[in-house]
N, CA, C and O atoms as CSV, one atom per row, in Angstrom:
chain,resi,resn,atom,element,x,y,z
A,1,UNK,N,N,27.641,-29.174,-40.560
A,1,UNK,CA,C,27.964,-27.813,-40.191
A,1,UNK,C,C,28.451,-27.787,-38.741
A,1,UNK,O,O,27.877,-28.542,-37.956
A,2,UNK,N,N,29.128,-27.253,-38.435
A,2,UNK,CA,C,29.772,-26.960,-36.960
A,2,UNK,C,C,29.383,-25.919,-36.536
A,2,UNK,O,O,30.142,-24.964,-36.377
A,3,UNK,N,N,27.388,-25.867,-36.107
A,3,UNK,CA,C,26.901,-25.202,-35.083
A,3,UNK,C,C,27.863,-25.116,-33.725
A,3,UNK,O,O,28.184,-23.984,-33.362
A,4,UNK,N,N,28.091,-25.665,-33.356
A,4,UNK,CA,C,28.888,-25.386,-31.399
A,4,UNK,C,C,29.404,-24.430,-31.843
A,4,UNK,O,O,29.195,-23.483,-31.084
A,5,UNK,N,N,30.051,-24.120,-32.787
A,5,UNK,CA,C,31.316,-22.911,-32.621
A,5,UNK,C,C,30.637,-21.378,-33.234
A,5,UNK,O,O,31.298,-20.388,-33.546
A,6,UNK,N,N,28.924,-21.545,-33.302
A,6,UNK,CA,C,28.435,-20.318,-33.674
A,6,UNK,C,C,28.330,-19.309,-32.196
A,6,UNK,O,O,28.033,-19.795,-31.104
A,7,UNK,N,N,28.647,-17.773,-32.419
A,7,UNK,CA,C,28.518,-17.297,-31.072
A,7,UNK,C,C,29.712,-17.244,-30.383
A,7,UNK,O,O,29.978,-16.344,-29.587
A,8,UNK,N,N,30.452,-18.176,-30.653
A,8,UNK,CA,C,31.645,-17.808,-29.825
A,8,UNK,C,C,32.762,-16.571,-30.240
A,8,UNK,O,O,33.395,-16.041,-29.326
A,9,UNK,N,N,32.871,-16.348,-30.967
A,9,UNK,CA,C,33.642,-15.199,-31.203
A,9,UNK,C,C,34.991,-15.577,-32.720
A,9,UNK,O,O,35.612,-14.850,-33.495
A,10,UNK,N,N,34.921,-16.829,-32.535
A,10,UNK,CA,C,35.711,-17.130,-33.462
A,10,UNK,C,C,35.620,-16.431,-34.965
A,10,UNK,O,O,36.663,-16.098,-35.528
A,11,UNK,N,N,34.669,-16.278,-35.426
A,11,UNK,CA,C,34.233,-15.532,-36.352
A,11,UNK,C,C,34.687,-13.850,-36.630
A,11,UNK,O,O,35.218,-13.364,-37.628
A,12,UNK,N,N,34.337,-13.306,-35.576
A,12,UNK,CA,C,34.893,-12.014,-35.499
A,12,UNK,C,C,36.049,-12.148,-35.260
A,12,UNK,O,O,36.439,-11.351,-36.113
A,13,UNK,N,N,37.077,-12.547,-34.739
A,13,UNK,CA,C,38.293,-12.428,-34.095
A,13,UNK,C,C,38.817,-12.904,-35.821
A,13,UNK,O,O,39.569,-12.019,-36.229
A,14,UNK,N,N,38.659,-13.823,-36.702
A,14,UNK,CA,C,39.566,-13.536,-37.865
A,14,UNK,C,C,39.250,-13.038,-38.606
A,14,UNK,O,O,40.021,-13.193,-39.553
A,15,UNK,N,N,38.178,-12.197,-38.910
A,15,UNK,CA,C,37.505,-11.567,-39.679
A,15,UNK,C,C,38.182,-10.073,-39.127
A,15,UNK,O,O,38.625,-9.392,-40.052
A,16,UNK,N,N,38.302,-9.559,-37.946
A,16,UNK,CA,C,38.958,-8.102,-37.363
A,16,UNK,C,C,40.865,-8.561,-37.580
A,16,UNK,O,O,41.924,-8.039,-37.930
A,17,UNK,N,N,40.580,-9.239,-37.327
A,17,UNK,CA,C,42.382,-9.997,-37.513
A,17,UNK,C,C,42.585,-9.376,-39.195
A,17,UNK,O,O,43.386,-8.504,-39.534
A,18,UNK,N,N,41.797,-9.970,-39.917
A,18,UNK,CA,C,42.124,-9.925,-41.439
A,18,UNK,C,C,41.494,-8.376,-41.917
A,18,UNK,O,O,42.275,-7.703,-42.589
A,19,UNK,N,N,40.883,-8.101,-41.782
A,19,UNK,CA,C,40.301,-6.169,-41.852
A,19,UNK,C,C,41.742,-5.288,-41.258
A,19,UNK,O,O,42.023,-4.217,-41.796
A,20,UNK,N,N,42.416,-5.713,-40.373
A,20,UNK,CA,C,43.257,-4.645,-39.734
A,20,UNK,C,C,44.600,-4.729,-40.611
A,20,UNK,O,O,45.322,-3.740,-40.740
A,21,UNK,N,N,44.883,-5.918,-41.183
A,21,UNK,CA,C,45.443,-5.714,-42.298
A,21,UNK,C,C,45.027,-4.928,-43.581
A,21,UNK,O,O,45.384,-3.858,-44.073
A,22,UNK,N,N,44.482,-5.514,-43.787
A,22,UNK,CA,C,43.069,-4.092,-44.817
A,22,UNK,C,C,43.515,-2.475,-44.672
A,22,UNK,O,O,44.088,-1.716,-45.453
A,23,UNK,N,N,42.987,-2.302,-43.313
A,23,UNK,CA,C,43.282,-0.943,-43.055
A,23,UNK,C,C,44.327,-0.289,-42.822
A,23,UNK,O,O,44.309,0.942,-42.817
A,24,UNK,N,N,45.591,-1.102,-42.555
A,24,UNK,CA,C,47.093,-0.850,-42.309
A,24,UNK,C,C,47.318,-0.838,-43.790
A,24,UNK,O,O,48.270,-0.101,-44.047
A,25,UNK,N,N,46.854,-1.322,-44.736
A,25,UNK,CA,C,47.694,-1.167,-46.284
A,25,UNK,C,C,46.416,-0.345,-46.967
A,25,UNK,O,O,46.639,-0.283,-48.176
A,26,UNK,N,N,45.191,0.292,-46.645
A,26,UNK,CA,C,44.460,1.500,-46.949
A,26,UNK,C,C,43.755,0.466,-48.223
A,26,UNK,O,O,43.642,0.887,-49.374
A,27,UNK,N,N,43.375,-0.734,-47.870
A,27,UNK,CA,C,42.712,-1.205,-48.738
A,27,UNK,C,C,40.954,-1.713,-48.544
A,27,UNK,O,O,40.497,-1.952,-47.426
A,28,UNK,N,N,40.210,-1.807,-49.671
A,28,UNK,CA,C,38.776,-1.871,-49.266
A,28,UNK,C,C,38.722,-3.697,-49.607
A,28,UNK,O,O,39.234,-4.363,-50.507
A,29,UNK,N,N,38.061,-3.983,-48.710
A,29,UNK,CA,C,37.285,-5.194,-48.559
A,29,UNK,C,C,35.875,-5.212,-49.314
A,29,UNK,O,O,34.992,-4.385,-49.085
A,30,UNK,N,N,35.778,-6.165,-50.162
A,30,UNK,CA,C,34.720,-6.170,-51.044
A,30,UNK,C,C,34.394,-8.092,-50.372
A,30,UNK,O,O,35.254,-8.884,-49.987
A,31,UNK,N,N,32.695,-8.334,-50.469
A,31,UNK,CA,C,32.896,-9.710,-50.715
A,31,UNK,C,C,31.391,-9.874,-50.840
A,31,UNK,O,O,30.777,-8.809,-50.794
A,32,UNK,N,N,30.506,-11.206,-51.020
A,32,UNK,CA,C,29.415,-11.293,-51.338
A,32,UNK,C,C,29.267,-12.958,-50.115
A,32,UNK,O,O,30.108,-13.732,-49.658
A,33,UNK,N,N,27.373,-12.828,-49.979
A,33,UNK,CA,C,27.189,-13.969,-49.286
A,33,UNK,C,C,25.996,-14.153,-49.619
A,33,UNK,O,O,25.404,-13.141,-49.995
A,34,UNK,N,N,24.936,-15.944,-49.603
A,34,UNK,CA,C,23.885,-15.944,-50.214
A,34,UNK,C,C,23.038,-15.269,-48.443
A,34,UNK,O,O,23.326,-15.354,-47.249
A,35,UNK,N,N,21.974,-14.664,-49.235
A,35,UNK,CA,C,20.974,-14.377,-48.400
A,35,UNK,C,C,20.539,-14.741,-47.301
A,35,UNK,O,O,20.132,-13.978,-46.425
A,36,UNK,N,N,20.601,-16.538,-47.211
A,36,UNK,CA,C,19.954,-17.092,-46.208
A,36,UNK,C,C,20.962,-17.426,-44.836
A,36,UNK,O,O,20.822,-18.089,-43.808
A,37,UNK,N,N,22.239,-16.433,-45.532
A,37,UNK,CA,C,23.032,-17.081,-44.356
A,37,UNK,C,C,22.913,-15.503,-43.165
A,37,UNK,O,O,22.670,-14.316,-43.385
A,38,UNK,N,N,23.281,-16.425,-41.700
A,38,UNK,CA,C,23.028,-15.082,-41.018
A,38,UNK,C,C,24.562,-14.162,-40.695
A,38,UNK,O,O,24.603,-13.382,-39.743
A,39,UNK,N,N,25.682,-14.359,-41.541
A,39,UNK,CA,C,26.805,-14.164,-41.468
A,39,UNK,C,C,26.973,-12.574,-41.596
A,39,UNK,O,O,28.012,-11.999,-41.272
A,40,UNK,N,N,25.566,-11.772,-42.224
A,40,UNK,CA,C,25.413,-10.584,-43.005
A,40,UNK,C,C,25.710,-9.878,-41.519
A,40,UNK,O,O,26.545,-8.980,-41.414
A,41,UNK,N,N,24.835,-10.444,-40.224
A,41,UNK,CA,C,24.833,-9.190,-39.194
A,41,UNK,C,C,26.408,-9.247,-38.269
A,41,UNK,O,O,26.625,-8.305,-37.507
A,42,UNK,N,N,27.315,-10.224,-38.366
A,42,UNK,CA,C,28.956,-10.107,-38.266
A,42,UNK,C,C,29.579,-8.534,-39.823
A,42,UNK,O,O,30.070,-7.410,-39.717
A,43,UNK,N,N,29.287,-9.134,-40.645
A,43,UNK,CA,C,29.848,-8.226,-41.485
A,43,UNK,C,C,28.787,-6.867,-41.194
A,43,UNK,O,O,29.753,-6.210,-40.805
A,44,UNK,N,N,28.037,-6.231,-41.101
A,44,UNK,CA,C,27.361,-5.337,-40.749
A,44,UNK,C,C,28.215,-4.653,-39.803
A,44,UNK,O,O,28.696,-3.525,-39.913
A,45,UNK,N,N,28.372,-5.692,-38.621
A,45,UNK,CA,C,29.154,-5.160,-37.684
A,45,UNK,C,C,30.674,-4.608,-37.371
A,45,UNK,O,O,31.152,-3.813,-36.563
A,46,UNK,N,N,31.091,-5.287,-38.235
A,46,UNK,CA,C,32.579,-4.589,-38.660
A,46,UNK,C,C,32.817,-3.653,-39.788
A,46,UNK,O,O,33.940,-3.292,-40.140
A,47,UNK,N,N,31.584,-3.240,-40.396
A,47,UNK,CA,C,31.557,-1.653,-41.274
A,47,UNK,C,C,31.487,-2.098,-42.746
A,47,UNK,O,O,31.913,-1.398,-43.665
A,48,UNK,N,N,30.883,-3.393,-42.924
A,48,UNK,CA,C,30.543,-3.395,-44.117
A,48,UNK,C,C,29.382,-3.271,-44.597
A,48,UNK,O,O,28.635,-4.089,-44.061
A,49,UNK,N,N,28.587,-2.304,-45.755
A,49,UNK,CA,C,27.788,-2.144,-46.325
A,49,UNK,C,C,27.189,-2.778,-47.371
A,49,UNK,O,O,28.170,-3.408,-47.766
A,50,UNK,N,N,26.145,-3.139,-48.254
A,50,UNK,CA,C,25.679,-3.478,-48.993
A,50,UNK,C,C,25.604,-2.868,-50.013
A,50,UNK,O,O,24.767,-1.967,-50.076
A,51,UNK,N,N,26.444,-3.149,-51.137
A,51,UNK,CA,C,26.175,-2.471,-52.441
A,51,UNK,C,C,25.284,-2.609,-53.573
A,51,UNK,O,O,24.805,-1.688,-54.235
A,52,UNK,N,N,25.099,-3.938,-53.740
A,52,UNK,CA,C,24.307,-4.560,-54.572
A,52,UNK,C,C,23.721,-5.843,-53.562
A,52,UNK,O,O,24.010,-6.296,-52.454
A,53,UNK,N,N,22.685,-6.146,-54.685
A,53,UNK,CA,C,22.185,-7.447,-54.576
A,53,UNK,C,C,21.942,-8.227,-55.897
A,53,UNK,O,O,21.816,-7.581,-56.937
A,54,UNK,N,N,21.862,-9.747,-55.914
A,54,UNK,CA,C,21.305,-10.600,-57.242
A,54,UNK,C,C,19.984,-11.156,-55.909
A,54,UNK,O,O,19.823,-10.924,-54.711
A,55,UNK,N,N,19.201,-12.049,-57.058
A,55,UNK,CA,C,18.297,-12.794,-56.425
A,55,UNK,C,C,18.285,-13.514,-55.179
A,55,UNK,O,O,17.344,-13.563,-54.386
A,56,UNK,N,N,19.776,-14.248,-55.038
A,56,UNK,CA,C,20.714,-14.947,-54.001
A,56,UNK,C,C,21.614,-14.557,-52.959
A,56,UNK,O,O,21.953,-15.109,-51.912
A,57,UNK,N,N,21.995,-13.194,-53.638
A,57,UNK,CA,C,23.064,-13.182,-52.852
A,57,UNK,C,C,23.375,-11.327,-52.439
A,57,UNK,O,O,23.141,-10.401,-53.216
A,58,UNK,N,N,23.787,-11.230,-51.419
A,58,UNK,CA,C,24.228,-9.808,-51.165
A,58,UNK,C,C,25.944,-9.373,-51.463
A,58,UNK,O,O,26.856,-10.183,-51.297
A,59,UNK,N,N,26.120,-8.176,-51.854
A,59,UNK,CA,C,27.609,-7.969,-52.360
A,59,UNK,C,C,27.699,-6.862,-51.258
A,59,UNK,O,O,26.804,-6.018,-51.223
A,60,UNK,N,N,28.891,-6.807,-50.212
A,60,UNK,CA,C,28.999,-5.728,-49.834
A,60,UNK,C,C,30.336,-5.218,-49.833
A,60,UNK,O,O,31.210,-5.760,-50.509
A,61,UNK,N,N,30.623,-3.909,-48.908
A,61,UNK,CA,C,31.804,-3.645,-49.380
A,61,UNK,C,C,32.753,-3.161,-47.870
A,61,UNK,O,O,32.155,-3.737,-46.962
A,62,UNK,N,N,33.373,-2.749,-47.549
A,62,UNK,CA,C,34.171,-1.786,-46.528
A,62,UNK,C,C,35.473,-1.062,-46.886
A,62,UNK,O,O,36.563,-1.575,-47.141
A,63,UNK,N,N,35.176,0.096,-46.856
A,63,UNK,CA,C,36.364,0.982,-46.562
A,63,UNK,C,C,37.293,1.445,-45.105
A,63,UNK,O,O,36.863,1.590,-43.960
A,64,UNK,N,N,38.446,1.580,-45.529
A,64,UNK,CA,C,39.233,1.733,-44.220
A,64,UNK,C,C,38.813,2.341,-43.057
A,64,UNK,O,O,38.956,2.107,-41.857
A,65,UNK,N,N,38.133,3.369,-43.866
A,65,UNK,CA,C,38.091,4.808,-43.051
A,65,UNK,C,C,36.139,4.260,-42.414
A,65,UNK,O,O,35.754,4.770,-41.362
A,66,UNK,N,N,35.538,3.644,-42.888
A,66,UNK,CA,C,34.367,3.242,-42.807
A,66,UNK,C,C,34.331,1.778,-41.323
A,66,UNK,O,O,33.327,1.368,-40.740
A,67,UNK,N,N,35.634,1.379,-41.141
A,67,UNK,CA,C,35.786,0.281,-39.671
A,67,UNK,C,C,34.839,0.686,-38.366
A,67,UNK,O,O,34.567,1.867,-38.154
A,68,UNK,N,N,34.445,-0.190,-37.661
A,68,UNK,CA,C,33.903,-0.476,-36.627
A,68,UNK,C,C,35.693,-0.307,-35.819
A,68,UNK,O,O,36.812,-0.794,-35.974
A,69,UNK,N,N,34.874,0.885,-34.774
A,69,UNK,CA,C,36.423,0.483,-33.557
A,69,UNK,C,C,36.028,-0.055,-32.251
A,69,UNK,O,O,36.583,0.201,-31.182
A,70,UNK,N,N,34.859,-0.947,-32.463
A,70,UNK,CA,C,34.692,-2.219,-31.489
A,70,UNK,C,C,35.688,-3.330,-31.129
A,70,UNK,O,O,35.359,-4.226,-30.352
């Protein structure tokens, strides 16, 4: 795993990169991740919600109008 590059920003920067396309074509971002990863509080932070869950894994979602303007 390539811990060094946790924290740095790399994460958010293509994740807001790829959402602003999203929101320029009025489309919702759907996606799922297993539980144990801590990737949930990045997506939290750019306006995605939790819709469901399975045993493993969280499904969440974002709408346009629902973005972080961080």
């Amino acid at each position: 795993m390539l811990t060094k590059y946790r924290n740095q920003g790399v994460g958010s920067y293509i994740l807001k990169n790829f959402l602003q396309e999203y929101d320029e074509n009025s489309r919702v971002a759907v996606l799922e991740y297993l539980k144990w990863n801590p990737v949930g509080s990045l997506y939290k932070r750019n306006g995605f919600k939790v819709t469901s869950e399975s045993d493993i894994n969280y499904f969440m979602e974002r709408k346009p109008e629902e973005r972080c303007l961080s």
